[in-house]
C-alpha positions as CSV (number, residue, x, y, z in Angstrom):
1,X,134.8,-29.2,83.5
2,X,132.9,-27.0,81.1
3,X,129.8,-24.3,82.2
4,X,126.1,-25.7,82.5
5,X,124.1,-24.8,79.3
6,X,121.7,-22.4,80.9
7,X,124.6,-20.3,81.7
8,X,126.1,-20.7,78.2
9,X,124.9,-16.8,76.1
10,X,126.1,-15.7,72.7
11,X,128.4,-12.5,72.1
12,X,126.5,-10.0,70.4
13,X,129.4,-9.1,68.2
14,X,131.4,-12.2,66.9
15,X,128.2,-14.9,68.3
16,X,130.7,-17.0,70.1
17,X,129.7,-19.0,73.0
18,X,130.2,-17.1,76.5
19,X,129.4,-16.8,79.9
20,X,128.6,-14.1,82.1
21,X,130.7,-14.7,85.4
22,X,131.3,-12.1,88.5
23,X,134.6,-11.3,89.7
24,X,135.5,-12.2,92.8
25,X,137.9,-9.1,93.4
26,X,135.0,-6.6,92.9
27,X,131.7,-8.7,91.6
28,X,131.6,-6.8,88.5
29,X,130.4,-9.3,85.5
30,X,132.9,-10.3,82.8
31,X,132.5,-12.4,79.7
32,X,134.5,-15.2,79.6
33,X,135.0,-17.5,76.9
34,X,132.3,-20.9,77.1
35,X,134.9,-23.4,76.5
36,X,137.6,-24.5,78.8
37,X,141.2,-24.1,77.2
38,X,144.5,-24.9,78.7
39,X,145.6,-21.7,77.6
40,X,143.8,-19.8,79.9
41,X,144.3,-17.0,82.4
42,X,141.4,-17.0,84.3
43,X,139.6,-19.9,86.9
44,X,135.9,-20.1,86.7
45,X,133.9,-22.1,89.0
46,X,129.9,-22.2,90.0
47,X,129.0,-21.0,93.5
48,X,126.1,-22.5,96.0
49,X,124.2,-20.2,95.2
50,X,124.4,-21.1,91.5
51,X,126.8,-18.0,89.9
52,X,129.4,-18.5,88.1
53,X,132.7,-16.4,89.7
54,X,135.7,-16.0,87.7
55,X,139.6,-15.3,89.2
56,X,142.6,-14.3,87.8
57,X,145.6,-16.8,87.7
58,X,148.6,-15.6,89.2
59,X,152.1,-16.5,89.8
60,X,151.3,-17.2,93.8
61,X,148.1,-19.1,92.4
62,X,149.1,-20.0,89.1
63,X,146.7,-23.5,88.4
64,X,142.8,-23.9,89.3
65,X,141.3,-25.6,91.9
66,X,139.6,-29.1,91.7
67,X,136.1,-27.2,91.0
68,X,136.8,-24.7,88.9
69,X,138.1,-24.7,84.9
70,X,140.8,-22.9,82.8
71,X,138.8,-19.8,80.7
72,X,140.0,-17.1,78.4
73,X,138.6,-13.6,78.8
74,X,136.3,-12.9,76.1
75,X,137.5,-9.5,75.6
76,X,141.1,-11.1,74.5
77,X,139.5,-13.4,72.0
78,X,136.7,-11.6,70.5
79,X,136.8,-11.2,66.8
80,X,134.4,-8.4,66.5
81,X,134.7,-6.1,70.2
82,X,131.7,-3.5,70.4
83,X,133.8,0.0,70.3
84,X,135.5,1.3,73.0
85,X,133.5,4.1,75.3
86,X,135.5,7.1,76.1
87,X,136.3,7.4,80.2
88,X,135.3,10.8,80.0
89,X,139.3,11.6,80.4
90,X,139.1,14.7,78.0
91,X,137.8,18.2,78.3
92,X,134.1,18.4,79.9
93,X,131.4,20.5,78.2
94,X,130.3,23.7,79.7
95,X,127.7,24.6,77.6
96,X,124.9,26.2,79.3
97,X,127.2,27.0,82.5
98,X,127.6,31.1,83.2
99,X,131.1,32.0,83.6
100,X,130.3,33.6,86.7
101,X,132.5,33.5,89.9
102,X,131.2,31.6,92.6
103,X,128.5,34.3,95.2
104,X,128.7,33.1,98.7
């Protein structure tokens, strides 16, 4: 089964085919590769309500269901990745802060 064309975008980066699907652990939106491959790691399938929702494949769950295909992540495929944003791990900025003790 492959994605319906109005949910078919382009990557910004490499211009591959994609589509934007929600995850069903957490509804954030990942980019998954347009076309099915057998290769895969991931289930995508369209919802009622028209949404595409992607799923990881694991061991207790390892093949699709009827309705939904075989994808790849785009982020494992993508030839040209935007850069990666800092998580803000390192040292924070206290510029413009007086290093004053706390007045109660």
């Amino acid at each position: 089964m492959k994605p319906a064309s109005h949910h078919v975008t382009v990557c910004r980066g490499c211009r591959a085919p994609i589509c934007w699907a929600l995850t069903t652990a957490n509804g954030r939106r990942q980019p998954v590769d347009a076309e099915p491959t057998d290769e895969g790691n991931l289930a995508v399938t369209q919802g009622a309500d028209g949404k595409l929702y992607v799923r990881s494949l694991t061991k207790a769950h390892p093949e699709p269901r009827p309705s939904e295909w075989r994808a790849m992540p785009h982020f494992a495929t993508c030839t040209s990745p935007p850069p990666r944003r800092s998580g803000g791990g390192g040292q924070r900025s206290t510029s413009g802060v007086r290093p004053v003790p706390w007045q109660h």
